[in-house]
N, CA and C of each residue as an Amber inpcrd file, in Angstrom:
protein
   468
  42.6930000 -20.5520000  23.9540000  41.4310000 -20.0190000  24.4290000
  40.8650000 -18.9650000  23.4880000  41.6280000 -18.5320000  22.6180000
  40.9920000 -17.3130000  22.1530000  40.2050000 -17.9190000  21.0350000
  40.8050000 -18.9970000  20.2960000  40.2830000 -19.8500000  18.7130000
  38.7010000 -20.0950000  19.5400000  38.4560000 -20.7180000  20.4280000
  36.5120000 -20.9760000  20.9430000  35.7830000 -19.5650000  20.6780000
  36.9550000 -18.8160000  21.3590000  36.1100000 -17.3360000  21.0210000
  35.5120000 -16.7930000  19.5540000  36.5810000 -17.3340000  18.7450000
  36.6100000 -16.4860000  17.8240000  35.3150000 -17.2590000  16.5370000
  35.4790000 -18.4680000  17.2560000  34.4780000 -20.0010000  16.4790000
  33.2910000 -19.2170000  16.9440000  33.1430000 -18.9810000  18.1210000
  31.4950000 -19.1050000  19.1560000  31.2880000 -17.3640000  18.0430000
  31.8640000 -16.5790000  17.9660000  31.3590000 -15.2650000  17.7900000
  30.5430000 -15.5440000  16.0870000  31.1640000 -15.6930000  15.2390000
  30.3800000 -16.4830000  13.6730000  29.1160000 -17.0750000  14.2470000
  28.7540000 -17.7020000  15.2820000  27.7320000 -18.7330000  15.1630000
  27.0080000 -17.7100000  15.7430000  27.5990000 -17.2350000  16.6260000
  26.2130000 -16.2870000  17.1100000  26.0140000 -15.3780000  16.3130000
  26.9100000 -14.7250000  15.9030000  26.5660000 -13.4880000  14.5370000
  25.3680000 -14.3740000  13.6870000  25.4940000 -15.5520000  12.9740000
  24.8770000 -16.0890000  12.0870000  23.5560000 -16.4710000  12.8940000
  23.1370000 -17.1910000  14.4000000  21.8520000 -17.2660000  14.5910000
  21.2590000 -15.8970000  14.8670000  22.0340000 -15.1510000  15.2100000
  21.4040000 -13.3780000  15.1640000  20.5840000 -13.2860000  14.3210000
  21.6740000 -13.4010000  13.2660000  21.2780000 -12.7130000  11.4980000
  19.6920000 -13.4500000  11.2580000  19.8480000 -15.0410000  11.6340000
  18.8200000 -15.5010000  11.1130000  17.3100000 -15.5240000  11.7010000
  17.8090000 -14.9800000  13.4540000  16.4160000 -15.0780000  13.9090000
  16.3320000 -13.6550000  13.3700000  17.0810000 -12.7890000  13.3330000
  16.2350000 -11.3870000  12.9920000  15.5770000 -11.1670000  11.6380000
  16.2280000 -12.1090000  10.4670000  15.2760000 -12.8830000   9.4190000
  13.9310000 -13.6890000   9.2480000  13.7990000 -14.3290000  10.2840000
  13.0050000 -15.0020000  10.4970000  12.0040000 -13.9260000  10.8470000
  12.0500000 -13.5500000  11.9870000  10.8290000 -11.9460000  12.8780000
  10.4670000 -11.4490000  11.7630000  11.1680000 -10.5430000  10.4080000
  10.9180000  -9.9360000   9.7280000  10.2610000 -11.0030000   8.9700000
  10.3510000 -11.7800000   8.1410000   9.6340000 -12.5500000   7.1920000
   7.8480000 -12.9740000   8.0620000   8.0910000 -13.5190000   9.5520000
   7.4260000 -13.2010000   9.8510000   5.9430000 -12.2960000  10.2760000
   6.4850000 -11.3680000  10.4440000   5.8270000  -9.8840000  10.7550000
   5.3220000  -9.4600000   9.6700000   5.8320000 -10.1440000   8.1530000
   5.6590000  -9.0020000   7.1400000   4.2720000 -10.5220000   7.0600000
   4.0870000 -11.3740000   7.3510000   3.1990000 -12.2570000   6.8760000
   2.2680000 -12.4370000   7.2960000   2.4930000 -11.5150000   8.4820000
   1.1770000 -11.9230000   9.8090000   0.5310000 -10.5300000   9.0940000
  -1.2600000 -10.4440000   9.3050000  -1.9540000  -9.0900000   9.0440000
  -1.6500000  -8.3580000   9.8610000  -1.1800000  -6.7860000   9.6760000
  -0.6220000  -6.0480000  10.6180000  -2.0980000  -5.5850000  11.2770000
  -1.9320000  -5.1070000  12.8920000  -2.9700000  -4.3290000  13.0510000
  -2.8210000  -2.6730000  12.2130000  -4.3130000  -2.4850000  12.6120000
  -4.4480000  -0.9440000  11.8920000  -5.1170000   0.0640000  12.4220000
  -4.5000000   1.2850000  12.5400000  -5.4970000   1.8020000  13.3670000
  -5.9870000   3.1740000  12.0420000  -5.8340000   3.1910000  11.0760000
  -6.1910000   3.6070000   9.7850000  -8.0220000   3.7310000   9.6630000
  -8.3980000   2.5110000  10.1820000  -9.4800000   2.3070000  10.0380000
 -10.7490000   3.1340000  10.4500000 -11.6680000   3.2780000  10.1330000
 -12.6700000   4.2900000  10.6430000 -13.9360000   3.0940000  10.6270000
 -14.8350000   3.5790000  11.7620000 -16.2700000   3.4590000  11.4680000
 -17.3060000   4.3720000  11.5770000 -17.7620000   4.7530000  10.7430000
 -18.5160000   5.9310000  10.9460000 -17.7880000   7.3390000  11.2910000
 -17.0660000   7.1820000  10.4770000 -15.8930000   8.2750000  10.4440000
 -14.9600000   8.3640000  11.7980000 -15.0380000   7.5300000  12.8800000
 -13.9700000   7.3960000  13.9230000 -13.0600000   6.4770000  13.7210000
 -11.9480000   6.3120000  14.2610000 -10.9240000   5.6350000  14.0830000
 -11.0840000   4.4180000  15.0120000 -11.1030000   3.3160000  14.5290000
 -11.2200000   2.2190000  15.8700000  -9.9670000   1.1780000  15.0590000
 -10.0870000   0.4180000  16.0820000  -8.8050000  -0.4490000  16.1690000
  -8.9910000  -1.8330000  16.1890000  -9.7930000  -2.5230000  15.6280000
 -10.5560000  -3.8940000  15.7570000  -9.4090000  -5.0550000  15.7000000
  -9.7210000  -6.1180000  16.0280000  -8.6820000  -7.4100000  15.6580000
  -8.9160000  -7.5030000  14.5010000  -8.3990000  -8.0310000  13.7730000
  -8.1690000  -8.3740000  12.4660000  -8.2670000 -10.2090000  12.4340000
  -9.4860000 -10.8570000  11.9200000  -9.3860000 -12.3660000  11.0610000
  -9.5010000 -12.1330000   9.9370000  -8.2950000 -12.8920000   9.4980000
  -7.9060000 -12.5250000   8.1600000  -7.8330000 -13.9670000   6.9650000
  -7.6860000 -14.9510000   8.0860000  -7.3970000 -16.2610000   7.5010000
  -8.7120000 -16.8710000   7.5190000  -9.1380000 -18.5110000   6.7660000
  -9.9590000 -19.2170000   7.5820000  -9.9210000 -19.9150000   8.8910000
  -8.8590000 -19.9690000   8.9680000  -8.7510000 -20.4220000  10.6020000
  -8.5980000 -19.3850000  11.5610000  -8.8130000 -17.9760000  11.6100000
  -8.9440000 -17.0550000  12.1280000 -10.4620000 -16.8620000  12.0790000
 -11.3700000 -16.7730000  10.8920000 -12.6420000 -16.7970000  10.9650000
 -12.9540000 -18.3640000  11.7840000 -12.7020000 -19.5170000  11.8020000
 -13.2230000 -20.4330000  12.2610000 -13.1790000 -19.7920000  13.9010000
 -11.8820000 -19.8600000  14.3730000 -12.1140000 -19.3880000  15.5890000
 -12.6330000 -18.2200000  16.1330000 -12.5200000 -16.8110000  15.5840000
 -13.3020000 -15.7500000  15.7150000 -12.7860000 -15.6480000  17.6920000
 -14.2770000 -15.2330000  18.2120000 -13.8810000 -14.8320000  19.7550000
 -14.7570000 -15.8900000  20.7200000 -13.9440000 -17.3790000  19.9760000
 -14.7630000 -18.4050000  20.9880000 -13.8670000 -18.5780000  22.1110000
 -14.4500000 -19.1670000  22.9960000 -13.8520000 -19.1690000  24.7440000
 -12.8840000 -17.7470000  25.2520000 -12.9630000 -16.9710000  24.8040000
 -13.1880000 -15.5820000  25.5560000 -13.8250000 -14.8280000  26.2460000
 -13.7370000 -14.6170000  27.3430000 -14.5300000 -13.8000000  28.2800000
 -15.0390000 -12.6700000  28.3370000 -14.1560000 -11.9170000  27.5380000
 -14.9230000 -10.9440000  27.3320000 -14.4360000 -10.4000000  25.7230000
 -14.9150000  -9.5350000  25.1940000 -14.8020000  -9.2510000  23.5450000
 -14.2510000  -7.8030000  23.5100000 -12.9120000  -7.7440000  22.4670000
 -12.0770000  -6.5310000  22.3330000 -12.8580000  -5.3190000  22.1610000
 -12.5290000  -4.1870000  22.9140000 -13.2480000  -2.9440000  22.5470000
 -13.5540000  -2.4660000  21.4680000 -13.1440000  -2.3460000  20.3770000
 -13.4180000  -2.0010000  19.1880000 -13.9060000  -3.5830000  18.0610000
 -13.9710000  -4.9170000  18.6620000 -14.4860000  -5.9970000  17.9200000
 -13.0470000  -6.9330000  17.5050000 -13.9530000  -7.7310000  16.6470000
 -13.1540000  -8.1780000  15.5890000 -13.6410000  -8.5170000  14.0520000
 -12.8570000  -7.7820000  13.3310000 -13.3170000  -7.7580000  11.9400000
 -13.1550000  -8.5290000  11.1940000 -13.5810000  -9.3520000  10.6890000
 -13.2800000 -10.5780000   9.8240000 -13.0190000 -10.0030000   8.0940000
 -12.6120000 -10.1290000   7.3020000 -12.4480000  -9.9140000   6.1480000
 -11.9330000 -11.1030000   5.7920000 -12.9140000 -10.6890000   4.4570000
 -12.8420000 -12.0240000   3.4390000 -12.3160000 -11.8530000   1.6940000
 -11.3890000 -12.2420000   0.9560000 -11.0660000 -12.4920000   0.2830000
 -12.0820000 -12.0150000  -0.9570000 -13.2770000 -12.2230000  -0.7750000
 -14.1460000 -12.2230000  -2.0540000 -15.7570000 -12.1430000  -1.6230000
 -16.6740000 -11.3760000  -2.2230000 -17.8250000 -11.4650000  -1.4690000
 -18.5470000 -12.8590000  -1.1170000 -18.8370000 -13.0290000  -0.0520000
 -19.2120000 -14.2470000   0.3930000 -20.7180000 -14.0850000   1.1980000
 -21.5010000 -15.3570000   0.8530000 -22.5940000 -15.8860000   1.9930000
 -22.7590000 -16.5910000   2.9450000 -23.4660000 -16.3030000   3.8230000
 -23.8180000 -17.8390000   4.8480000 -23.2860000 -16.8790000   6.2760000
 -24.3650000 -17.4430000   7.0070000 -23.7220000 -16.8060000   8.5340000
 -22.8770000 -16.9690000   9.3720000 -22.9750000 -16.6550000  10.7040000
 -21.8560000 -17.2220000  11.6830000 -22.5560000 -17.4360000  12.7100000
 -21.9620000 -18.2490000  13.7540000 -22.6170000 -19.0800000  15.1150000
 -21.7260000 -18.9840000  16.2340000 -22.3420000 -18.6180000  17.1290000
 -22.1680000 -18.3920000  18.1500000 -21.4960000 -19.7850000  19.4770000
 -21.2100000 -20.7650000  18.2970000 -20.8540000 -22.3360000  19.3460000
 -19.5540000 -21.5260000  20.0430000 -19.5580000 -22.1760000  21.5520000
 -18.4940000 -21.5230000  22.4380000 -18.1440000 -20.2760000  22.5770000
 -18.8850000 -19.3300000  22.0340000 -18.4940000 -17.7060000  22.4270000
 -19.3370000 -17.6840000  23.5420000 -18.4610000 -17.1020000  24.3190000
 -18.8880000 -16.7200000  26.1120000 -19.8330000 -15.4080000  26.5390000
 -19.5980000 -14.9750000  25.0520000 -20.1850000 -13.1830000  25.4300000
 -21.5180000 -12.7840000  24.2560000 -22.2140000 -12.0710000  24.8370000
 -23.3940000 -12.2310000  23.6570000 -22.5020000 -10.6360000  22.6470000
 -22.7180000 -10.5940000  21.2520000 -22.3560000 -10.1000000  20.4870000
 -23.1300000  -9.5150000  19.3770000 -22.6890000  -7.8720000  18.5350000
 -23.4100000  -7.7650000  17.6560000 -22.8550000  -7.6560000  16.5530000
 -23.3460000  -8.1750000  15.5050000 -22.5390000  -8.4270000  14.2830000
 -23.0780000  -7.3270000  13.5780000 -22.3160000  -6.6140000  12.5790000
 -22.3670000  -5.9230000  11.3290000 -21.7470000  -6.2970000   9.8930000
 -22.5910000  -6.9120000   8.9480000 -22.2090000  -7.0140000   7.8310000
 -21.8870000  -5.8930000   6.9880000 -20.7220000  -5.7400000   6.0840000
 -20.4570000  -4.6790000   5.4150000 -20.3100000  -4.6700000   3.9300000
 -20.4770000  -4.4890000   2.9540000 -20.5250000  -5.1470000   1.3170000
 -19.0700000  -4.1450000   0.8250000 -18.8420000  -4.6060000   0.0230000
 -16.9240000  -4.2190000  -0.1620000 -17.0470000  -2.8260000  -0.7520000
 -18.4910000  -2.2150000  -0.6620000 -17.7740000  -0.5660000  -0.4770000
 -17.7820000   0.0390000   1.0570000 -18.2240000  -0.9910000   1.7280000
 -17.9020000  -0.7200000   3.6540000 -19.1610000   0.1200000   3.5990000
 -20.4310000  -0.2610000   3.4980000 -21.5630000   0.0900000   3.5400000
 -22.3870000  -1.2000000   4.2840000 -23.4680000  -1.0740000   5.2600000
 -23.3490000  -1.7380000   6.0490000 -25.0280000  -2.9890000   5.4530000
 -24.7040000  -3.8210000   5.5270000 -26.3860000  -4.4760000   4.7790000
 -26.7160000  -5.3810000   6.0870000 -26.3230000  -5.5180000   6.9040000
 -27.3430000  -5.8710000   8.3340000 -26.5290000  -5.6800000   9.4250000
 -27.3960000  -6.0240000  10.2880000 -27.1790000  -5.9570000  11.9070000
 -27.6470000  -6.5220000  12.5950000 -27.1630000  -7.3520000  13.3630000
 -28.0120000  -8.7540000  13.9600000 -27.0170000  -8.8200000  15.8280000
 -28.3070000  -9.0880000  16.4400000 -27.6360000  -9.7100000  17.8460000
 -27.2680000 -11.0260000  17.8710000 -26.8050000 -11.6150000  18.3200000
 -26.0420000 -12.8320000  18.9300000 -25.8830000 -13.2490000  20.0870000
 -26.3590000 -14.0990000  20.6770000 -26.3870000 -14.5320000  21.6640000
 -25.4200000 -15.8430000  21.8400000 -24.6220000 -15.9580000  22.8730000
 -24.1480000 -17.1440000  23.3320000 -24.5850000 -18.7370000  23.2010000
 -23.6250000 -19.3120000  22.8210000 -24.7040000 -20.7100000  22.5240000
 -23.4880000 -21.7090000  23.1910000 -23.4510000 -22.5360000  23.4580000
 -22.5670000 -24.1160000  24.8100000 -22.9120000 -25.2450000  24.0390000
 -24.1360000 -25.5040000  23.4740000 -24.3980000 -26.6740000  23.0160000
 -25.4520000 -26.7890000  21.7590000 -25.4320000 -28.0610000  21.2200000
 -25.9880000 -27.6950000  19.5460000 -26.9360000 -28.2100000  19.9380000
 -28.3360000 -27.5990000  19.3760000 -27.5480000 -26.7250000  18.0610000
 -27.8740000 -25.3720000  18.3610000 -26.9840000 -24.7780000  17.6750000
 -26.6980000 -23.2280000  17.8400000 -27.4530000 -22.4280000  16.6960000
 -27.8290000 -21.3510000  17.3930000 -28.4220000 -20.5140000  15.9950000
 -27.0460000 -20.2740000  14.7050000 -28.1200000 -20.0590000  14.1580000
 -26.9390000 -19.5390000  12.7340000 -27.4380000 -17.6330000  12.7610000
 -26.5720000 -16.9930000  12.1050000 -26.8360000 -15.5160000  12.1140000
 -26.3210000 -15.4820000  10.9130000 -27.3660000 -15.3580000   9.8910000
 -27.3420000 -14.4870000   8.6130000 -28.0250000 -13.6010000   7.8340000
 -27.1680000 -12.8180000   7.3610000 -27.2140000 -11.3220000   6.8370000
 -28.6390000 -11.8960000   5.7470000 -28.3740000 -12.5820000   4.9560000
 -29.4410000 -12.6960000   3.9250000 -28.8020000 -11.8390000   2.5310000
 -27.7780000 -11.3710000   2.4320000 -26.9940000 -10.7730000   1.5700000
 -25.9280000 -11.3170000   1.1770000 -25.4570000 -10.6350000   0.5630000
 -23.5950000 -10.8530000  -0.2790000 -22.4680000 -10.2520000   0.9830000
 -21.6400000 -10.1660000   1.5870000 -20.6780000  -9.0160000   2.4470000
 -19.2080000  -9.3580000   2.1150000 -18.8250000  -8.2160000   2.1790000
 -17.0310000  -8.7020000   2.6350000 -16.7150000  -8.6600000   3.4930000
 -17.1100000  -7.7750000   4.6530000 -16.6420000  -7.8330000   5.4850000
 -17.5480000  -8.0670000   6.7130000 -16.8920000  -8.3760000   8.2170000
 -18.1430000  -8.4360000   9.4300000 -17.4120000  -8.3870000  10.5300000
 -18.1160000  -7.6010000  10.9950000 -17.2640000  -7.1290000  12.5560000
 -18.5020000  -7.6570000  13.6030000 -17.8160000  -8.0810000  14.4880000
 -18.3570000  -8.3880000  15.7960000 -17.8740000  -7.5120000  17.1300000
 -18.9930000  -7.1750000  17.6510000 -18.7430000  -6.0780000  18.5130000
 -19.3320000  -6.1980000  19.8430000 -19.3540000  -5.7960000  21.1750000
 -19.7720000  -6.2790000  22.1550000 -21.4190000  -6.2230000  21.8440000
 -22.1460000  -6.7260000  22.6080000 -23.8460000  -6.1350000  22.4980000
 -23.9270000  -5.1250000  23.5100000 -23.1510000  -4.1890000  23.5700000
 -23.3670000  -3.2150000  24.5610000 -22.9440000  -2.3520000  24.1990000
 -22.1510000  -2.4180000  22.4370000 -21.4810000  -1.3590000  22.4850000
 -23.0530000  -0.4820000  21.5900000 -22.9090000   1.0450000  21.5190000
 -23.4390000   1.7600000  21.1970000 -23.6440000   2.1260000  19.5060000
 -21.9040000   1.9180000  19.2840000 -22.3070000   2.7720000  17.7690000
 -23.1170000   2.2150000  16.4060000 -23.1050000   3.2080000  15.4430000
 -24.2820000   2.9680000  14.2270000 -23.8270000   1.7990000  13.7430000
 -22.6150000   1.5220000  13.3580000 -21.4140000   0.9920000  12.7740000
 -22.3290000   1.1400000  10.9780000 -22.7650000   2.3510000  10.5590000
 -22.9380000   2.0930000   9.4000000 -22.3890000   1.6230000   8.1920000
 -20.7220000   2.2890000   8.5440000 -20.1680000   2.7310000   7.3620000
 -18.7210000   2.2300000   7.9080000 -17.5510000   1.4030000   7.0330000
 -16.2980000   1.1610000   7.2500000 -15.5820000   1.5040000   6.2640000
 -14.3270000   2.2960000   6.8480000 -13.6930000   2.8280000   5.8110000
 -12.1260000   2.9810000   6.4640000 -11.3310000   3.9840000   5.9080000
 -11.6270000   4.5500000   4.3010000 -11.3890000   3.3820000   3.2970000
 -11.6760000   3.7640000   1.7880000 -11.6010000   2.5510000   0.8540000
  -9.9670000   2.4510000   0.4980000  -9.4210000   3.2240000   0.9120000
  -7.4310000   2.7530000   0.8720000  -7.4360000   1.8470000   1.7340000
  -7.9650000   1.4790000   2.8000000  -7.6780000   0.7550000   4.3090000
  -8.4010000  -0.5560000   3.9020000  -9.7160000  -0.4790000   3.0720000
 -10.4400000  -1.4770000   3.0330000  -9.6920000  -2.5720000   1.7830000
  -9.1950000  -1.4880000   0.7100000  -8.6240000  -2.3400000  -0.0420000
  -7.3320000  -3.2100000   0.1240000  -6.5230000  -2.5990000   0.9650000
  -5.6240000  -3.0530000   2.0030000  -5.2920000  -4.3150000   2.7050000
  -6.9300000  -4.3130000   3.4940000  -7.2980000  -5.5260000   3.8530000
  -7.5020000  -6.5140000   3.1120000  -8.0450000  -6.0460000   2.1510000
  -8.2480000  -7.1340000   1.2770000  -7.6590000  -7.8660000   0.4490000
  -6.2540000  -7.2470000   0.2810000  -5.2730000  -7.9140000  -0.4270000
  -4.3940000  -8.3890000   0.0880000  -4.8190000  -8.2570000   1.8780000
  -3.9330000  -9.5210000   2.7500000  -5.0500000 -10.3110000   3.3570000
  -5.9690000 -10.1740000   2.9830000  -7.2070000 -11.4780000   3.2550000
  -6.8990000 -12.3160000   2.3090000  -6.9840000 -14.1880000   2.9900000
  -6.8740000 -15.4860000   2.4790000  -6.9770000 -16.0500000   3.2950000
């Protein structure tokens, strides 16, 4: 009886070892949240899309939209807008150009069926946060540029 014991204890030591390998390789791959971040010199805490399939989905079939948004960051300055197909909640977008200076601001409204408006800046941005349409602030300015560059070198 004792030899099962002594077999079973290795295997579990070893799937230990490896799921707690796995979490970490994990974790280090996923975009961490941040609460580093400022807008307009306050600290907010936004979701983070970081991928394209994080921007594809964004905050469709959600009921309601995270308190501080969700920030999309992109890899490289980019054009072209975003649409509102299947988002449940009307929304306001802020475009930001990669010194986190803000080049528009646009409402958004909910859209179920096509075709859907498109919402674009008419500019270059790196970044774009979506925020409730109720929320209040300027969102002029995103920062600091340690945090922004940050992001950006785990945006893909």
């Amino acid at each position: 009886m004792t030899y099962p014991l002594v077999v079973r204890r290795p295997r579990l030591l070893v799937a230990a070892c490896s799921l707690a390998a796995a979490l970490a390789v994990a974790s280090s791959a996923a975009p961490s949240r941040t609460t580093a971040l400022r807008l307009d010199g306050v600290q907010f805490d936004p979701e983070l899309a970081m991928t394209s399939a994080q921007h594809q989905r964004g905050l469709m079939f959600r009921k309601r939209a995270p308190a501080d948004g969700m920030l999309f960051v992109f890899p490289e300055d980019t054009r072209g807008g975003f649409w509102m197909k299947n988002t449940l909640v009307p929304l306001t977008i802020v475009f930001f150009d990669r010194s986190g200076k803000r080049v528009r601001k646009l409402s958004m409204t909910p859209c179920r069926t096509d075709p859907c408006a498109i919402y674009d800046p008419g500019r270059r941005y790196r970044f774009a946060l979506e925020l409730r349409a109720s929320d209040t602030r300027r969102a002029a300015k995103l920062g600091p540029l340690s945090e922004r560059r940050r992001l950006l070198q785990s945006a893909g």
